[in-house]
N, CA, C and O atoms as CSV, one atom per row, in Angstrom:
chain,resi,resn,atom,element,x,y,z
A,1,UNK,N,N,17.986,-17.938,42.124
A,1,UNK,CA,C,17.115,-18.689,41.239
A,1,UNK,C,C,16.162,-17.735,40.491
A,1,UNK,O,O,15.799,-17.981,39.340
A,2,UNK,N,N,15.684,-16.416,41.308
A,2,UNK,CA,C,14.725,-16.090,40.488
A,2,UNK,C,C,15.340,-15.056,39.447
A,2,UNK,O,O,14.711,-14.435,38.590
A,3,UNK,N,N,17.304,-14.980,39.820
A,3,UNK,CA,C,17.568,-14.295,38.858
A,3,UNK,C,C,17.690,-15.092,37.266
A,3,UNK,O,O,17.591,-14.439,36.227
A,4,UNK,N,N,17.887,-16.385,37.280
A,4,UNK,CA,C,18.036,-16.790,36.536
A,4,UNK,C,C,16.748,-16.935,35.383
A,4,UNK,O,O,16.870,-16.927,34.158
A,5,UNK,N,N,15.575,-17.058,36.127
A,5,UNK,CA,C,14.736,-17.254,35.630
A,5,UNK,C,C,14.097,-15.863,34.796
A,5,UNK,O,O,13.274,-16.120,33.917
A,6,UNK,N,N,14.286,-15.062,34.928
A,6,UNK,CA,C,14.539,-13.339,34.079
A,6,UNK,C,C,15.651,-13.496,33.064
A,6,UNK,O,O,15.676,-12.809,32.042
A,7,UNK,N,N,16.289,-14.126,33.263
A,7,UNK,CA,C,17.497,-14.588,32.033
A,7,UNK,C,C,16.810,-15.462,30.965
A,7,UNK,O,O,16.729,-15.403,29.738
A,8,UNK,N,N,16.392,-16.217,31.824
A,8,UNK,CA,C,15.784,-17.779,30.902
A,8,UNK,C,C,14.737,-16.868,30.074
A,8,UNK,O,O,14.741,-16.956,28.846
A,9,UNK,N,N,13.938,-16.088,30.658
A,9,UNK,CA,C,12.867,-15.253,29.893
A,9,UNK,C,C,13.027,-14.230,28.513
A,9,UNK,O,O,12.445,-14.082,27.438
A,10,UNK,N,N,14.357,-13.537,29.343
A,10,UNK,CA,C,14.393,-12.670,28.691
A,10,UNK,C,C,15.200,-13.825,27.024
A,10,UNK,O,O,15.312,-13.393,25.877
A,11,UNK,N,N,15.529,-14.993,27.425
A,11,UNK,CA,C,16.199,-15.582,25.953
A,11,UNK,C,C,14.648,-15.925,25.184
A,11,UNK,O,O,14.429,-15.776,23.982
A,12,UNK,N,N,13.448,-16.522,26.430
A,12,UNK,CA,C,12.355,-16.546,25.280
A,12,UNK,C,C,11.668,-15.682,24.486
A,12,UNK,O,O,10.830,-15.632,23.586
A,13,UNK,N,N,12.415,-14.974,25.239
A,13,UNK,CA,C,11.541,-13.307,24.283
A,13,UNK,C,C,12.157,-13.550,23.180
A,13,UNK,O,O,11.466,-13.844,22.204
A,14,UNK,N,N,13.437,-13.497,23.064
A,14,UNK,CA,C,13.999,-13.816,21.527
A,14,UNK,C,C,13.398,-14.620,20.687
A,14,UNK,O,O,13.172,-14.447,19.490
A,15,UNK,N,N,13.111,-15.644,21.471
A,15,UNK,CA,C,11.883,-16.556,20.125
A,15,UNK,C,C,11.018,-16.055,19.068
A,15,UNK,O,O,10.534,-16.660,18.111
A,16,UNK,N,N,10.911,-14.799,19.429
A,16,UNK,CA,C,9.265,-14.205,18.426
A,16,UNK,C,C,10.372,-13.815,17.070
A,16,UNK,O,O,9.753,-13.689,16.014
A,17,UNK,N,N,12.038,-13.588,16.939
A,17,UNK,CA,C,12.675,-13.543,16.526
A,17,UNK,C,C,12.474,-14.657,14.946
A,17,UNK,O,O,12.246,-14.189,13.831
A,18,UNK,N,N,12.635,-16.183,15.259
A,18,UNK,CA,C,12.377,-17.217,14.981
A,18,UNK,C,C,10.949,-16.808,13.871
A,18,UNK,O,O,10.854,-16.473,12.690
A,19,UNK,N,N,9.899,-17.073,15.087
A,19,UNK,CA,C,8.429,-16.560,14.310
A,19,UNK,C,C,8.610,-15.492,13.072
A,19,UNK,O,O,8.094,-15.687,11.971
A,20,UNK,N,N,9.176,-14.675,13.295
A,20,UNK,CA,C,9.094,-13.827,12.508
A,20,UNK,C,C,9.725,-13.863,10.855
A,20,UNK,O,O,9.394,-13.250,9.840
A,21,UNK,N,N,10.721,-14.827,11.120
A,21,UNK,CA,C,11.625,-15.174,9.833
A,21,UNK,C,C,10.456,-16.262,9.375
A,21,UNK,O,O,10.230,-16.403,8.173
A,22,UNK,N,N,10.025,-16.708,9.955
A,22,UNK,CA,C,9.171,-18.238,9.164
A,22,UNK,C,C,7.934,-17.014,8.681
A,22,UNK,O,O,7.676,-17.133,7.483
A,23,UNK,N,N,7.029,-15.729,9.467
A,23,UNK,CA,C,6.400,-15.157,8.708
A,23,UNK,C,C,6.832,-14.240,7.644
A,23,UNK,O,O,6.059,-14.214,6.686
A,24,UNK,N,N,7.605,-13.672,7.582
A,24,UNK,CA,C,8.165,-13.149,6.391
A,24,UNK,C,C,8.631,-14.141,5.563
A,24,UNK,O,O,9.260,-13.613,4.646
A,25,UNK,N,N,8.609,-15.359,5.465
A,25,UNK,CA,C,8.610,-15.831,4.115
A,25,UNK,C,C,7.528,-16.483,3.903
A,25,UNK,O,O,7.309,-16.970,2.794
A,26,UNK,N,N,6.920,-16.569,4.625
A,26,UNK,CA,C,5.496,-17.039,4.175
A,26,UNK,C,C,4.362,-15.658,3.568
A,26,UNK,O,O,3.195,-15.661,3.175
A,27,UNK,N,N,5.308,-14.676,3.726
A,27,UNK,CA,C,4.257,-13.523,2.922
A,27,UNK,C,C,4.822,-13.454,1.900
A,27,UNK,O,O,4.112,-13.398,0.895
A,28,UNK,N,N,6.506,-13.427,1.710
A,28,UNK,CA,C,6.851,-13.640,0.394
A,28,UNK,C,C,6.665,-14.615,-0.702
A,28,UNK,O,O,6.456,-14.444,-1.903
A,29,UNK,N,N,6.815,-15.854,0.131
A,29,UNK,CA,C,5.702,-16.951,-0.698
A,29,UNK,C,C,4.628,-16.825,-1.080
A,29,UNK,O,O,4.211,-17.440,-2.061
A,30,UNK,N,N,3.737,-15.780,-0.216
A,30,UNK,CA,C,2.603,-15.441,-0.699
A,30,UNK,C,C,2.683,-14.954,-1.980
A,30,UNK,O,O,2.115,-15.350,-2.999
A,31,UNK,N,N,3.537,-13.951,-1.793
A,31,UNK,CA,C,3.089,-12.811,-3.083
A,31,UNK,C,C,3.786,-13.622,-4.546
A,31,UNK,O,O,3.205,-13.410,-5.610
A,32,UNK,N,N,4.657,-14.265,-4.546
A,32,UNK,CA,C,5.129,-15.345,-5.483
A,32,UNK,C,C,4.211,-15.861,-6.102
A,32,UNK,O,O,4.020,-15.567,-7.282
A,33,UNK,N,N,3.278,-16.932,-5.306
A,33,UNK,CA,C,2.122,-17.245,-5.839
A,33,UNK,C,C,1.015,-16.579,-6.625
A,33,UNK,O,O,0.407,-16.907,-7.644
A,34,UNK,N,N,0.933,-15.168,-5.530
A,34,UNK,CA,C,-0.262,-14.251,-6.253
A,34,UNK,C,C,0.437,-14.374,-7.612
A,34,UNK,O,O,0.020,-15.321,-8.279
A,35,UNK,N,N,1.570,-13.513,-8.274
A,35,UNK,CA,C,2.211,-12.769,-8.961
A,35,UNK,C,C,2.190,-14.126,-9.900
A,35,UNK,O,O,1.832,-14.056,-11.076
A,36,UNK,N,N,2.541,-15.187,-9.377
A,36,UNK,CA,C,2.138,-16.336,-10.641
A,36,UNK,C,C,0.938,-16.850,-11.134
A,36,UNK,O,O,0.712,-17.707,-11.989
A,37,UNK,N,N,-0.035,-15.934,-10.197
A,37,UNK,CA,C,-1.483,-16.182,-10.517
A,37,UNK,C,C,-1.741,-15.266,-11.487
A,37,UNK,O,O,-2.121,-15.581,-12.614
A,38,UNK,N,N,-1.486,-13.712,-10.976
A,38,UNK,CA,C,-1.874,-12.864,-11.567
A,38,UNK,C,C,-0.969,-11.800,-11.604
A,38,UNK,O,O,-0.816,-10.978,-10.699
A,39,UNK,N,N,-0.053,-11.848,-13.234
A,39,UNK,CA,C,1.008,-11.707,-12.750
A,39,UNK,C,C,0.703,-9.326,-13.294
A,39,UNK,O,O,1.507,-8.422,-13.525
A,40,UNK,N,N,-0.867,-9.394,-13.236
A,40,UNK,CA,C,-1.116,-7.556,-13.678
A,40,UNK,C,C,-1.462,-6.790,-12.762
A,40,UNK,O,O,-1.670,-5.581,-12.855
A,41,UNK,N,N,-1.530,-7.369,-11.958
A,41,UNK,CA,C,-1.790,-6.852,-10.182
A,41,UNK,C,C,-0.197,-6.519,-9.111
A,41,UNK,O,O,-0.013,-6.369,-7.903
A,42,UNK,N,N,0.793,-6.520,-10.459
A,42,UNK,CA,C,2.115,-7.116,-9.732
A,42,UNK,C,C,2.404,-5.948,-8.465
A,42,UNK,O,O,2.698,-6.305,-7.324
A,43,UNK,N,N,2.227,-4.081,-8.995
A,43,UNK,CA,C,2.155,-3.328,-8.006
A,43,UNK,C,C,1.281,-3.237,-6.596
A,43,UNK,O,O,1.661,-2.916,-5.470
A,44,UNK,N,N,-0.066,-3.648,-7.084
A,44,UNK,CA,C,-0.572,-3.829,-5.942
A,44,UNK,C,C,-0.551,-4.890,-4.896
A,44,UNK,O,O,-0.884,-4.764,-3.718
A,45,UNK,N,N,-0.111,-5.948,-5.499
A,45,UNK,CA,C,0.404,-7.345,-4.696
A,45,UNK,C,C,1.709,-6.813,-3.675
A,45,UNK,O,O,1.771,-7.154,-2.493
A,46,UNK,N,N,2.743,-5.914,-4.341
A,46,UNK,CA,C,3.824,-5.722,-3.940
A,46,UNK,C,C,3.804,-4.953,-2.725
A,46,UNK,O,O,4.480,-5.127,-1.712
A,47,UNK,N,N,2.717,-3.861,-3.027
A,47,UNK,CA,C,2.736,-2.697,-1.829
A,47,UNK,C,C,2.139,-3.454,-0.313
A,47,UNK,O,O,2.464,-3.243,0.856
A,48,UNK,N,N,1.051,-4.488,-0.970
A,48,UNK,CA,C,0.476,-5.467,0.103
A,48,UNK,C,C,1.605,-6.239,0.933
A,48,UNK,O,O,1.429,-6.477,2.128
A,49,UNK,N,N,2.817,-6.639,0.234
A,49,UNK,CA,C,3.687,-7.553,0.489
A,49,UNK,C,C,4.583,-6.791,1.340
A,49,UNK,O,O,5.107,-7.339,2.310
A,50,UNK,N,N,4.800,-5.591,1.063
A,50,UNK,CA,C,5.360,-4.814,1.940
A,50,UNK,C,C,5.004,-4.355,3.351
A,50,UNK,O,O,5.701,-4.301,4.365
A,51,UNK,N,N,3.586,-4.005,3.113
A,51,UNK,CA,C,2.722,-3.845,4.308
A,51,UNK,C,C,2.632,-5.573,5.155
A,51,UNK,O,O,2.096,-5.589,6.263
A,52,UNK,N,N,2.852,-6.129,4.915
A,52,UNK,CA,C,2.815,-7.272,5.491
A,52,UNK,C,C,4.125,-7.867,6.125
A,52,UNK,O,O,4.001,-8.552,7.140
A,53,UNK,N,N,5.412,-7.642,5.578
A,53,UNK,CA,C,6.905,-7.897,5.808
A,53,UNK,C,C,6.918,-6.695,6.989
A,53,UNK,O,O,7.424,-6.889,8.095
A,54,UNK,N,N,6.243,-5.333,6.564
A,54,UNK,CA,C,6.519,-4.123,8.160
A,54,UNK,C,C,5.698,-4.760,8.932
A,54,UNK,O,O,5.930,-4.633,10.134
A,55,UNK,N,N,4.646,-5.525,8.583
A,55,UNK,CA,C,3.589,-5.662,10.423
A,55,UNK,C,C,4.116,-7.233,10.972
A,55,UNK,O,O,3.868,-7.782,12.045
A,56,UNK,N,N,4.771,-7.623,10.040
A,56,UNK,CA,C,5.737,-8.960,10.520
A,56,UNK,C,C,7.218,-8.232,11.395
A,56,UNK,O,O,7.568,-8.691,12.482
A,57,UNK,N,N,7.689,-7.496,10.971
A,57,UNK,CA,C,8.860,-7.598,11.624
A,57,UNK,C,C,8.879,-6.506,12.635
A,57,UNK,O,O,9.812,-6.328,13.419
A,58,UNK,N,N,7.370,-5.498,12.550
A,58,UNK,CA,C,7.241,-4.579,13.859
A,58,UNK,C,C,7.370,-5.989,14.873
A,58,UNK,O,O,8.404,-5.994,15.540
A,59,UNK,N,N,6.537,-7.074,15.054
A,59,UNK,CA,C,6.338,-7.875,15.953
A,59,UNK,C,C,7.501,-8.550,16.759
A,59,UNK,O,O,7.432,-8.971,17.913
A,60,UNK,N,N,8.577,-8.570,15.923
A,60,UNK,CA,C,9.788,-9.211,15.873
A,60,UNK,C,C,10.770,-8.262,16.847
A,60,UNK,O,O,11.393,-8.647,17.836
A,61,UNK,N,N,10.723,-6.743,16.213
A,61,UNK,CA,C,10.914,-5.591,17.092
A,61,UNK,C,C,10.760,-5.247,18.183
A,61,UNK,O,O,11.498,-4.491,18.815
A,62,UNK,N,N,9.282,-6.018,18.727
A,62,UNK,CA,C,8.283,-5.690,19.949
A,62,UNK,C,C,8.822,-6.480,21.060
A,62,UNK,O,O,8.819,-6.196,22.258
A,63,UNK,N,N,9.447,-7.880,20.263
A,63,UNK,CA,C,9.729,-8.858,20.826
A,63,UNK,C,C,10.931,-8.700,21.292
A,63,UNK,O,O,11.000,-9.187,22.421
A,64,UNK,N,N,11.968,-8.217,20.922
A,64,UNK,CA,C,13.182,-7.713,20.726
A,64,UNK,C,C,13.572,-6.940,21.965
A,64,UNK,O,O,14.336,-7.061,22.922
A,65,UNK,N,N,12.841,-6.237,21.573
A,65,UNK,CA,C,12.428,-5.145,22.766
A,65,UNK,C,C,12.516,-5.122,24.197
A,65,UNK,O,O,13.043,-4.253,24.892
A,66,UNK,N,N,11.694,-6.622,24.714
A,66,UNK,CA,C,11.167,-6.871,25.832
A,66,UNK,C,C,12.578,-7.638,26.098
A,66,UNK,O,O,13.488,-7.510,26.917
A,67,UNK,N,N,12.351,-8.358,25.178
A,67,UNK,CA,C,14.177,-9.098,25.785
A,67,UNK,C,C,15.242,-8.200,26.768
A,67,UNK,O,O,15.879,-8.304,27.816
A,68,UNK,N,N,14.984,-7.294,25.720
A,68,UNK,CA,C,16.384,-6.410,26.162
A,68,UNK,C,C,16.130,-5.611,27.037
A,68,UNK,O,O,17.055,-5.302,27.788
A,69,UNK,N,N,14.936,-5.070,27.220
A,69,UNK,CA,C,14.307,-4.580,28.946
A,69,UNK,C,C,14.753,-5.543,29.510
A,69,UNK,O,O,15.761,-5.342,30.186
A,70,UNK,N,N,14.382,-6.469,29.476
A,70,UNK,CA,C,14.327,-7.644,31.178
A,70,UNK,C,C,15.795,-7.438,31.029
A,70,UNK,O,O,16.236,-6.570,31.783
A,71,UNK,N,N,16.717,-8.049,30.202
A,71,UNK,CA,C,18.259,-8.138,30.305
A,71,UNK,C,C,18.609,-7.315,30.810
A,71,UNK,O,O,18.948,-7.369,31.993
A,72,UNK,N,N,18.662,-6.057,29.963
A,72,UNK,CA,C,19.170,-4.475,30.994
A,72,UNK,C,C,18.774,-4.749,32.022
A,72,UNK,O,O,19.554,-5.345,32.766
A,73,UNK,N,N,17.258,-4.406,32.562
A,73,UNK,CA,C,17.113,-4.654,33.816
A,73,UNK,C,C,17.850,-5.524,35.024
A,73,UNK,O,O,17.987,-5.481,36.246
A,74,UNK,N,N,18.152,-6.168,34.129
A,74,UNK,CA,C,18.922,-7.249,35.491
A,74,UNK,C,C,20.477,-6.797,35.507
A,74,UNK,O,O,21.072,-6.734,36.583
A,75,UNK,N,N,21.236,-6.428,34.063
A,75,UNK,CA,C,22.341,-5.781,34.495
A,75,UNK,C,C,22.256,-4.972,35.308
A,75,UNK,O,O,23.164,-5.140,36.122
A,76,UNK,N,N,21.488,-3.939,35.615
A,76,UNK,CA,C,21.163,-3.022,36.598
A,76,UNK,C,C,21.129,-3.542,37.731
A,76,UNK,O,O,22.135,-3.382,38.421
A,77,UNK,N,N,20.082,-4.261,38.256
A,77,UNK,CA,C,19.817,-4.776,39.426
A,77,UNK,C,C,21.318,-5.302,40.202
A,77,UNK,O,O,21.779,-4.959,41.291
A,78,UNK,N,N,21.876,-6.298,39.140
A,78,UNK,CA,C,23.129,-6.747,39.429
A,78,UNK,C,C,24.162,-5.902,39.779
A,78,UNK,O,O,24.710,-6.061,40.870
A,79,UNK,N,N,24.584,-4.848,38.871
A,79,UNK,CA,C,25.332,-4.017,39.807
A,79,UNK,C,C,24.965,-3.194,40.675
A,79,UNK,O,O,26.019,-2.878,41.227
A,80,UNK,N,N,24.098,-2.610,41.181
A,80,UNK,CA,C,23.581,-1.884,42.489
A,80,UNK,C,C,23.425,-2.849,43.743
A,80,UNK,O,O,23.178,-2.459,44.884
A,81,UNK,N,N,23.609,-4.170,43.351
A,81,UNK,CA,C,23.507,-5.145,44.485
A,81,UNK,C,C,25.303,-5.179,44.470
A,81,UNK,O,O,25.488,-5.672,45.582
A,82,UNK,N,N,26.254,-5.027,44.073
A,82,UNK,CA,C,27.684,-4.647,44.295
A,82,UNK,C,C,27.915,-3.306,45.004
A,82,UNK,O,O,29.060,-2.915,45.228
């Protein structure tokens, strides 16, 4: 049971996966808007938009990450218990 439950985890880690697609388009929506606001700022809106799509999908990465620790981890565990 408690292996399963490191499984079950390691799939919620994938969730931040999810999060991350709904924030990257909500920064790109952002900058859409700016750019239809003001469309002479377009470079500096852009470099912002960028910096914002990398600190969105580092998170996504982070998340990613942990998944696949716990998973490995348990492949491991699993075969040394063979």
């Amino acid at each position: 049971m408690f292996e399963s439950a490191k499984v079950i985890g390691s799939g919620l880690a994938t969730i931040s996966l999810a999060g991350s697609g709904v924030g990257i388009g909500i920064v790109f929506a952002g900058l859409m808007l700016a750019i239809s606001r003001n469309p002479f700022m377009v470079k500096q809106l852009f470099t912002y938009a960028i910096l914002g799509f990398a600190l969105t999908e580092a998170i996504a990465l982070f998340g990613l990450m942990m998944a696949f620790f716990v998973f490995v981890r348990n492949l491991i565990i699993i075969f040394l218990k063979l």
